[in-house]
N, C-alpha and C positions, 0 to 999 in steps of 0.2 A: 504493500500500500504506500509504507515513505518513498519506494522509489517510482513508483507511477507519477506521484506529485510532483519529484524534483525533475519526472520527464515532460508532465503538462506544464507546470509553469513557465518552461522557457518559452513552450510553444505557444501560451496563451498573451507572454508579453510580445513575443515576433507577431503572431496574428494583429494583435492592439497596435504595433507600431506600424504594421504594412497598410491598415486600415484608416491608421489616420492620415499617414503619409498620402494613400492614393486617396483621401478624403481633400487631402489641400491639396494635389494635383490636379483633383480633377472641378475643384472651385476655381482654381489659377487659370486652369486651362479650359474650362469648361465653354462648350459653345455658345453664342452669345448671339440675341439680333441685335444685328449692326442695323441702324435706319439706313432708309434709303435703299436699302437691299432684297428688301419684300416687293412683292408685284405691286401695282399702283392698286388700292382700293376701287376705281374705277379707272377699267382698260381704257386705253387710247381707240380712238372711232377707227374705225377700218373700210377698205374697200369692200362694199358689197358684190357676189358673184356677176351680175347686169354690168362692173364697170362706175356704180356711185358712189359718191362720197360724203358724208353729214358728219360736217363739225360740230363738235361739241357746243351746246348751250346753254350760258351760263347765267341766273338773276344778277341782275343790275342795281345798282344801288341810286338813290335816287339821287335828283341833278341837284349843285351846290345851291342853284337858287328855290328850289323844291323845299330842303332844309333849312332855308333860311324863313320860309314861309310858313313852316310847322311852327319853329321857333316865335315868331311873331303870335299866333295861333293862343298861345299860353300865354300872353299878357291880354287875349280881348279883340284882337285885331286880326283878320287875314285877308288877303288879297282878293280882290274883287276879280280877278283875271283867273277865270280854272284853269289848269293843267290836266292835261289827258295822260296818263300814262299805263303800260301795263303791265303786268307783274312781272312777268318775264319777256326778254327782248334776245333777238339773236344775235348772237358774237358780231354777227358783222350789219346787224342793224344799223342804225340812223338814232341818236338821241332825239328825243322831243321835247316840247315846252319852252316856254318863255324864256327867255337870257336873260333879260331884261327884269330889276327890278322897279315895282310899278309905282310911281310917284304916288305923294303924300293923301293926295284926292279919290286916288282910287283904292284907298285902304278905309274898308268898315272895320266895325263891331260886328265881334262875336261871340253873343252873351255867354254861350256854352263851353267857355274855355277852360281849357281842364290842365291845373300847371303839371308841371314834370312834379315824380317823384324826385327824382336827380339832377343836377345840375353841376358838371364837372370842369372847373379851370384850371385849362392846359390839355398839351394834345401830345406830349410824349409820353414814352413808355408805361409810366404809372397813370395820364389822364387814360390813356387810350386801354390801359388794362383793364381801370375801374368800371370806364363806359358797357367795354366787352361782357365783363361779370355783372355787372348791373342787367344790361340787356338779356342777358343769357338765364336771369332770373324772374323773368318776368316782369320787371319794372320800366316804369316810363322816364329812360336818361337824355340827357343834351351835354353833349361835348362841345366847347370852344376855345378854339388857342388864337392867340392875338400874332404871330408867325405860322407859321407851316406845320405840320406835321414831325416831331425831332429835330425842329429848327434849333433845339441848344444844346444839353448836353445828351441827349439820347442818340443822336448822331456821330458826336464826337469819342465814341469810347475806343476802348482798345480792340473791339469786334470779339471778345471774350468771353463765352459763355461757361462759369467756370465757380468751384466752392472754395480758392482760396488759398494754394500751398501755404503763402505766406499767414495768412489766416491760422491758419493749423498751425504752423511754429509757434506764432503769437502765445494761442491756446496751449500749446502744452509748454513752453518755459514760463507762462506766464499765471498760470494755473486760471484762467480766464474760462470761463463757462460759457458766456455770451457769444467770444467767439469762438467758440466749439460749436454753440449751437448756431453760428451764421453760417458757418460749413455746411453742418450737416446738413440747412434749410435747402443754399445752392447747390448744393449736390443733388438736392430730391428737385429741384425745378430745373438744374440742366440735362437731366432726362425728359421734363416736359416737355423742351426748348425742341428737342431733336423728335417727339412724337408730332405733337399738333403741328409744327414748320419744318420738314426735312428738307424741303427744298432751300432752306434760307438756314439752314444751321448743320454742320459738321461736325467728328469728331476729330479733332487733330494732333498728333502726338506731339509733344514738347520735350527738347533736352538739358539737362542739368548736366553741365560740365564739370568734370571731378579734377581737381589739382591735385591733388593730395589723396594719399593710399585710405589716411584714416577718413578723408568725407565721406569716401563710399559706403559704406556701412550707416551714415547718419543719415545718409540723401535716402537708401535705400528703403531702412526701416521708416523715414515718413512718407515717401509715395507710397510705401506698403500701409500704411495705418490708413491713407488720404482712398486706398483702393476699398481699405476694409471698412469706411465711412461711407462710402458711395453705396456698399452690398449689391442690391440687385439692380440700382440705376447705373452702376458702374457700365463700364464697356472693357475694351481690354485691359487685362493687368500691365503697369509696372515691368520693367528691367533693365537688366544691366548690358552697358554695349563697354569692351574691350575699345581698346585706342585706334587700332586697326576700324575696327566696325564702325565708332564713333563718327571718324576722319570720313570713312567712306559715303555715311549716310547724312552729314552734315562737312565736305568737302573744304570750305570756310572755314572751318576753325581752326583755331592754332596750335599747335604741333606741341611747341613747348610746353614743358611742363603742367602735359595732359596725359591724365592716369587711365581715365576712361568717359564713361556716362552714364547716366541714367538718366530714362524716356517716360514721361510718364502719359496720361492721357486725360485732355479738357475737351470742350467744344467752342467754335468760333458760329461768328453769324453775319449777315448783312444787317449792323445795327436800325440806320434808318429804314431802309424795306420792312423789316420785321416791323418795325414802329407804324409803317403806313397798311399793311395787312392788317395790325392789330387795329386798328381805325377803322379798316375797311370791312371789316369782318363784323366790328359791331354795328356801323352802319346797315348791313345786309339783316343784323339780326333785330333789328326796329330801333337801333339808337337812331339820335339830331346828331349827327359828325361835322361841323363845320370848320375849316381854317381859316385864318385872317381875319377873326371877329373877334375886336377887340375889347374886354370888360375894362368899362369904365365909370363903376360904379357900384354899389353894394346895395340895395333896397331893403330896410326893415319896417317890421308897422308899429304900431301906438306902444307896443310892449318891446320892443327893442330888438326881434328876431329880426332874422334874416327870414324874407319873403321871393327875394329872386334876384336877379341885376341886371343893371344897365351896360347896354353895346353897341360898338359901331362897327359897319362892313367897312374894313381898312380897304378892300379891292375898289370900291365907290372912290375912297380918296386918288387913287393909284391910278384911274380912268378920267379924273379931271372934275367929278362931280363932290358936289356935299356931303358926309356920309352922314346920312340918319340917324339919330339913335333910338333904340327902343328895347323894353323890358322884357326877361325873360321869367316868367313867375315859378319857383319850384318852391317843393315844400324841403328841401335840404342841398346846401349847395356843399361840395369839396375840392379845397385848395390841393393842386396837387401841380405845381407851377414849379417845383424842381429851386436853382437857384434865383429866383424869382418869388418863392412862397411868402418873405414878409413884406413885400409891397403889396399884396396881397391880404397879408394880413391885419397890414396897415390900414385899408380903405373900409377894413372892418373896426379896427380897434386901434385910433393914429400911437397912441402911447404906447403900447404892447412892444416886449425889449424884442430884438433881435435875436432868432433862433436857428440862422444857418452863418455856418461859419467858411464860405468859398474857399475851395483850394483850387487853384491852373494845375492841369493835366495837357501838359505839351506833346505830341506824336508827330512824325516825320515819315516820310513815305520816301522808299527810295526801290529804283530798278529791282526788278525781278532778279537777277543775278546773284543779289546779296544775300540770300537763304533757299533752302530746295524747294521745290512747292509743295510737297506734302511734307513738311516740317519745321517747325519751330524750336524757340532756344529760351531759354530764362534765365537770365546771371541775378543770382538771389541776393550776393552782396556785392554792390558797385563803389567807387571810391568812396563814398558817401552813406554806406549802409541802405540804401535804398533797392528798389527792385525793380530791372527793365526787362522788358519783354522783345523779342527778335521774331516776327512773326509773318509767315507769306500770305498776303489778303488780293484779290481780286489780279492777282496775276502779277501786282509787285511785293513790296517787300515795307509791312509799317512798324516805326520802333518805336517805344516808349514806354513808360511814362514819366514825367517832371511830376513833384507836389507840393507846391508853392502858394502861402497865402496868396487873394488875388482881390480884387476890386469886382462887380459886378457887371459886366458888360452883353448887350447881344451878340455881338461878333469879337470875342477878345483875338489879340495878335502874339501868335508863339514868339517871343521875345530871342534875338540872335543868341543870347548869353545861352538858353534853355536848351536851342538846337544844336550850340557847340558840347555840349554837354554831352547830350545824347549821343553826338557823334564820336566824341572822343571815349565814352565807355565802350561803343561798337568797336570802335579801333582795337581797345582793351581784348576781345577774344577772337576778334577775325584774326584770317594768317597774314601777319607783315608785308606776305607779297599784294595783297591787297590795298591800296589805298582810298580808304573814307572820305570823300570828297563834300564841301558846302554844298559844290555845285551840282552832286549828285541827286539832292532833295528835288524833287519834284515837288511835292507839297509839306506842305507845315503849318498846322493848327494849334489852338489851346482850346482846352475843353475847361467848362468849371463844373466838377465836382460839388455837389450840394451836403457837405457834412453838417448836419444838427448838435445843436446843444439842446439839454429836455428845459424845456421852460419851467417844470416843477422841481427840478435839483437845487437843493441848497449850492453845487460846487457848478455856478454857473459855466466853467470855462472846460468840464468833462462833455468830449462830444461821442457822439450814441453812434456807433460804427456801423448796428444795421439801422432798421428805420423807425421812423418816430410818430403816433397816431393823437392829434387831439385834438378837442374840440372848444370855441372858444364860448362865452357866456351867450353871446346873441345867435349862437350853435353855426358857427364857421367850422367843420370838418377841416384839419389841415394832414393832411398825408408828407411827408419828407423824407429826406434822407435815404437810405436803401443802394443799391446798384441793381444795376441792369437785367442781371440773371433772376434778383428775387422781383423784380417786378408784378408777380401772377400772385406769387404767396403778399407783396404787400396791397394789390390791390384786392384780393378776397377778405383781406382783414379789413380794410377802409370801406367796404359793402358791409360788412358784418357791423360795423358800428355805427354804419348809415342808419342799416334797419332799426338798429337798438335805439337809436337816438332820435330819429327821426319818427319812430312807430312807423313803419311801412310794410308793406303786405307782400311780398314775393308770391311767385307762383309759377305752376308748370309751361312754358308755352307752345302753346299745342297747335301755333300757324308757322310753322319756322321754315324757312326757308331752305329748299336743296340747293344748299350752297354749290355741292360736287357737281349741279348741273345737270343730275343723272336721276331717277326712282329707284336705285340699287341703293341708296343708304339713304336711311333717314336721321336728320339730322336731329329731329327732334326728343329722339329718343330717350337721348339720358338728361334729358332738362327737364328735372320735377319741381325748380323754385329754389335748391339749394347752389353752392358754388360747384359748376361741373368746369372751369376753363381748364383744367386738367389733362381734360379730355377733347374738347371741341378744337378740333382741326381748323388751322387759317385757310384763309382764301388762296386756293392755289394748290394745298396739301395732296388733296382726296385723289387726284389722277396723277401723282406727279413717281416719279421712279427715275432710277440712275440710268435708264434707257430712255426714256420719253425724249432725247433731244436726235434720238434715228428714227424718229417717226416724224418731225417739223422737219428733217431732213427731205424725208423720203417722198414728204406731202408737197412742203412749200421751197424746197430747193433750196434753202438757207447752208449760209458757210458755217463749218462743222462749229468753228470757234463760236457761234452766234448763238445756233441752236443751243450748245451748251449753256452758254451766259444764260441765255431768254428762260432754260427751261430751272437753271439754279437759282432764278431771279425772281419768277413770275409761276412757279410751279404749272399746273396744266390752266392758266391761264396766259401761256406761252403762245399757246393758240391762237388766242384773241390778237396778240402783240404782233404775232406774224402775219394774220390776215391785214390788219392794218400796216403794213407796210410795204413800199410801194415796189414796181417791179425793178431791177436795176439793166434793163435792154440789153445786160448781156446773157453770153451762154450759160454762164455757172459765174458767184451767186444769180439766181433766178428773183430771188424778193432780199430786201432789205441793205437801205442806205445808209450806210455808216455816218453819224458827226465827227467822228474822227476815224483818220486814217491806224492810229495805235490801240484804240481799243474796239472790244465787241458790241458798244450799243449804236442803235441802228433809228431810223426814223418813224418806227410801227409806237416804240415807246413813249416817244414823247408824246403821238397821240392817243395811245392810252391813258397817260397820265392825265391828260387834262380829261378826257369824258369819263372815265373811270377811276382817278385816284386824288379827284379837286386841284392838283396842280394849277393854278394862278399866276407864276412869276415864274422867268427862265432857271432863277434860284432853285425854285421848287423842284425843276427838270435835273438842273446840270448838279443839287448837290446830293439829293434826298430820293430822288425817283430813281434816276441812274445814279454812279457815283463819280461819275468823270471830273468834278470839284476837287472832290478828296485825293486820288489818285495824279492828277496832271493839273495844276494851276494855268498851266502854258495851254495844254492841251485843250481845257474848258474855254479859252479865252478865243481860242480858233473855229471853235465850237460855233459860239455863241452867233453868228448871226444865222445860222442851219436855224438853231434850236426858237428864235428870235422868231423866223419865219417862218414856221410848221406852229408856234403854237399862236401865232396873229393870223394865221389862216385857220384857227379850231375858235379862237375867242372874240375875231374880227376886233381887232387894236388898233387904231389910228396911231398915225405918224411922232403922236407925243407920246403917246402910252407905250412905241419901240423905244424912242430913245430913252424916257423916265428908264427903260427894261437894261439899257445899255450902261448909263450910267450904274446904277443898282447893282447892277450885274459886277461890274469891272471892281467897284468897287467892295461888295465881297469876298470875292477874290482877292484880294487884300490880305485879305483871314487866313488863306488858305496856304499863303506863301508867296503869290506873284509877284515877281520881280520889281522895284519898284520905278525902275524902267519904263515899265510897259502899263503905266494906271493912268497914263493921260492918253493912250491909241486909242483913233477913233475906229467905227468900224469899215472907212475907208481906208484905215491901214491896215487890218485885220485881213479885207477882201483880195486886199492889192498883193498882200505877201510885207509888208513891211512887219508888222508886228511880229514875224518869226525870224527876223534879222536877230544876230548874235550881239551883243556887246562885246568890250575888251576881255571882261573875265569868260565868258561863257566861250571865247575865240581860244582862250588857251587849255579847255578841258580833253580838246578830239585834236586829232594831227586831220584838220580840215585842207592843206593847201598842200603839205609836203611831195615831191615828186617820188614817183617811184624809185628806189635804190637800185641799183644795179647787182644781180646777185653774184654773178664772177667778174675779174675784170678782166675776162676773154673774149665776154659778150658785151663788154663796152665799144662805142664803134669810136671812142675817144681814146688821142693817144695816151702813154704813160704819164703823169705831172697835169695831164688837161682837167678841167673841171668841169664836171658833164651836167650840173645846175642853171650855167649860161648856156649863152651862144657862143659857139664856136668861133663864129666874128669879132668875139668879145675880146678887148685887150689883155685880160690876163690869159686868156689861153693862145696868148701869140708871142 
């Protein structure tokens, strides 16, 4: 009997360790869906046996000035002029109704006006999430931003969808709870990010470069704990690359005294698109969506609440006329204005201290060349103890970030000082045979960052790292703070205290729109009144797959790079964007006119944008619709009169409303990084070829004149001592 035991036990601890062993093998290794990688929830249309063909047909959201008419609607007032519209319209329909809106005389009373439950100020990421969740719960919301769509910082970010490495150090040296628990939140919404938008969001691996033998083990075991924080939202694990491997897969970096890597894995996104789907999404699903309407005003009654506010359509000013103003009545309005919340908060309460604390987030865009394109880099301690990110986005290469108190502005300007900086930490782990050039940047922004202090802390000057939820006495909802990735989780909490605060009635909505365009899914399914944005797939989602761009191939003749963009860009509402574009007379591409010769957006977009995504101003186009802003300052500014004239031929713009578009234009770009050169060309320089004239510095980046070398001197047909630069005529070679 003793010796049976001392023969089962060894075998019973070998079995225990072979089981656990192939238990973390096979979590490590275990297969995993990758988005993007599943068939599209609704196939792409096909040729019928006969030879036909039917595109896809998608619901339309209603027209900017449509929404402006609701809105009026809920103070008492609407438009004496009806609009015909139908519920659904074909991809390559005709919009209808009015442009025009209809002077002072032809606007009644309308006794039966019913104000909004909601009333949301601001239209990036958190306005346009709350709108979504709201909507999606059965209530009656109005969204309006006084800019565009991600006109400030929702635009500017690091295109990161991500829970934080740095975060997670923080947390564990810091024995910090808070941010443990900010991690874990973005980790559970950067699997959102990549369900409802695959088409606008990726998983992309990132590498941490190891100096030193002892980092590896530190680097390792936190990407390992940051994989075991993700659990089942995770995607692939963590690991290590030898120096060989490193080098190979990240070619750029620096040889010396490099031990190895470790890869770990985040998601990236197209910051603004995602901000304009999430707009457009709740749009379709009964939100008021409007941009360019500006609150200028706070309405309370006899007891000191807020009852609604007052607006003006900035596009009215921008076309030459008066803009109006008029009220929008809700019964709970929420500040959700980013770094902009206490002018906001001000107009409710002028004395109420100040609760955002701006930081500048400076980023730099440079050639594709500088990193691989399926890979990224993170140097976690830079001269400075800070942390930059080396990242390939839209086919070049953006670094950053600066975190710099900063001033409030709409359009801040990334400061020389910020982008030397940046440059010179790149310097820092590219190979020396490389040289980091000023002149390499193509563009350069500052973003402002909206950090909060909680206005209820005794230690006023602690600021609250994720976001900040409150409401003021005349019940001003203010949402703040937060990043990009928790945007879903902080606007289901700012609904949630809507209802509480507000007593409002959610419910199931049982007319919901087929967003996917198709009767194979109903969308309405999982929307019983509670928060489901979890789950409700953006505009674009439902048909889109990593193949869908050889099928706009196969249909519309698009060049391969195009289809790709269109269909990573605009999910299966790629369609729409291709049919609107026009043919190009040659053999191959078949459809679609490039604005620029360096990148893939084309001329179907921009008239998308304006009937289908409220685009307004060439801005709206060149920074937020497409990204050709971001990416090439130079580029957008050659752009510009394309884009100038495809959207004055959708909005019919008179001659002062272009150039108002030119100005405006030229000088945003400003923002972005353009040359300061180039901010007084007009666009008879632009047409003529002068504005792509080099100056002295941009003359010495390329060997532009140099004559060819001679590569033997057997093939020179000059004698010995001659010099083959001149002429032969020339007195020195006589």
């Amino acid at each position: 009997m003793a010796s049976s035991r001392r023969l089962l036990r060894p075998l019973l601890y070998t079995s225990a360790a072979a089981l656990t062993g192939g238990g973390i093998l096979y979590y490590v290794y275990r297969p995993l869906n990758i988005p993007g990688t599943d068939p599209a929830s609704v196939p792409p249309p096909r040729y019928t046996d006969d030879g036909r063909f039917s595109p896809p047909r998608f619901p339309l959201v209603k027209t900017r000035d449509e929404q402006i008419a609701d809105l009026k609607k809920s103070s008492g007032i609407q438009s004496a002029v009806n609009t015909v519209r139908g519920a659904t319209k074909s991809v390559l329909g005709s919009l209808t109704g009015s442009k025009e809106t209809p002077p002072p005389e032809q606007l009644e009373k309308h006794e039966d006006a019913e104000p909004y439950d909601l009333l949301v100020i601001g239209g990036g990421a958190t306005g346009a999430g709350i709108a979504l969740d709201a909507a999606t719960r059965g209530l009656k919301v109005a969204m309006v931003e006084r800019e565009d769509f991600a006109s400030g910082t929702s635009s500017k970010s690091t295109k990161l969808v991500h829970g934080g490495v740095r975060y997670l150090e923080k947390a564990v040296w810091e024995l910090d709870y808070n941010q443990y628990k900010l991690v874990k939140e973005a980790l559970r919404e950067r699997k959102y990010f990549l369900d409802t938008a695959p088409h606008l969001s990726n998983w992309l691996p990132i590498m941490i470069p190891v100096q030193k033998w002892w980092q590896a083990p530190y680097f390792w075991a936190g990407t390992k704990f940051y994989d075991f924080l993700a659990g089942s939202e995770g995607i692939e694990s963590s690991y290590f690359l030898t120096k060989s491997r490193a080098l190979d897969a990240f070619p750029m970096l620096k040889k010396e005294n490099l031990f190895g890597a470790l890869v770990y894995y985040d998601g990236a996104h197209n910051d603004s698109r995602m901000n304009v789907s999430i707009a457009m999404t709740a749009a379709l699903y009964g939100a008021t969506v409007v941009n360019h309407l500006e609150v200028t005003g706070l309405e309370k009654d006899a007891n000191g609440k807020l009852i609604g506010a007052k607006v003006k359509d900035r596009v009215q000013g921008k076309n030459g006329q008066t803009p109006q103003e008029f009220m929008i009545r809700a019964k709970g309005i929420i500040n959700a204005t980013g770094p902009f919340t206490d002018a906001v908060r001000k107009m409710d309460e002028p004395q109420v201290p100040d609760i955002v604390a701006p930081s500048s987030g400076v980023h730099v865009i440079l050639p594709g060349y500088y990193s691989p394109s399926k890979m990224g880099l993170i140097d976690p301690k830079t001269s400075d103890g800070r942390v930059i990110f080396f990242l390939p986005w839209q086919g070049n290469t953006i670094a950053g970030t600066t975190d710099a108190a900063t001033a409030i502005s709409q359009n801040p300007i990334a400061g020389e000082e910020e982008i030397n900086w940046i440059l010179s930490e790149i310097q820092g782990y590219l190979s020396p045979d490389l040289n980091v050039r000023r002149g390499d940047v193509l563009a350069a922004w500052s973003g402002i960052r909206p950090l909060v202090k909680d206005p209820h802390s005794k230690n006023t000057e602690s600021l609250v790292r994720n976001h900040l939820i409150t409401v003021s006495d005349s019940g001003l909802l203010t949402c703040a703070g937060g990043k990009w990735t928790t945007y879903r989780q902080m606007a289901e909490e700012a609904v949630d205290e809507a209802i509480k605060r507000y007593s409002l009635r959610p419910g199931p909505l049982l007319q919901a729109p087929r967003v996917s365009g198709s009767e194979m899914i109903d969308d309405a399914a999982p929307l019983d009144g509670g928060c489901q944005t979890h789950q409700v797939r953006l505009v674009g989602a439902h048909g889109f797959s990593n193949t869908l761009f050889i099928n706009l191939i196969q249909h519309f003749g698009l060049e391969s790079i195009v289809a790709k963009h269109l269909t990573e860009s605009y999910g299966d509402r790629a369609w729409t964007v291709a049919a609107l574009s026009a043919p190009t007379e040659q053999r191959y591409p078949v459809r679609g006119l490039k604005i620029s010769a360096l990148y893939p957006f084309i001329d179907g977009e921009i008239r998308y944008s304006v009937r289908h995504e409220y685009a307004q101003t060439a801005v709206d186009v060149l920074a937020r619709r497409t990204r050709l802003a971001f990416l090439n300052a130079q580029a957008a500014l050659e752009a510009l009169p394309t884009v100038i004239d495809l959207m004055s031929e959708e909005l019919k713009w008179d001659k002062k409303r272009e150039e108002k578009e030119w100005k405006d234009t030229v000088q945003f770009l400003a923002s972005m990084g353009l040359a300061k050169s180039k901010l007084g060309v007009t666009r008879k320089d632009v047409e003529s070829g002068k504005a792509g004239e080099y100056d002295e510095h941009e003359r010495k980046l390329y060997s532009r004149h140099d004559r060819p070398a001679d590569t033997m001197e057997s093939d020179s047909k000059f004698s010995s001592g001659e010099k083959p630069i001149v002429s032969r005529d020339s007195s020195v070679n006589k």
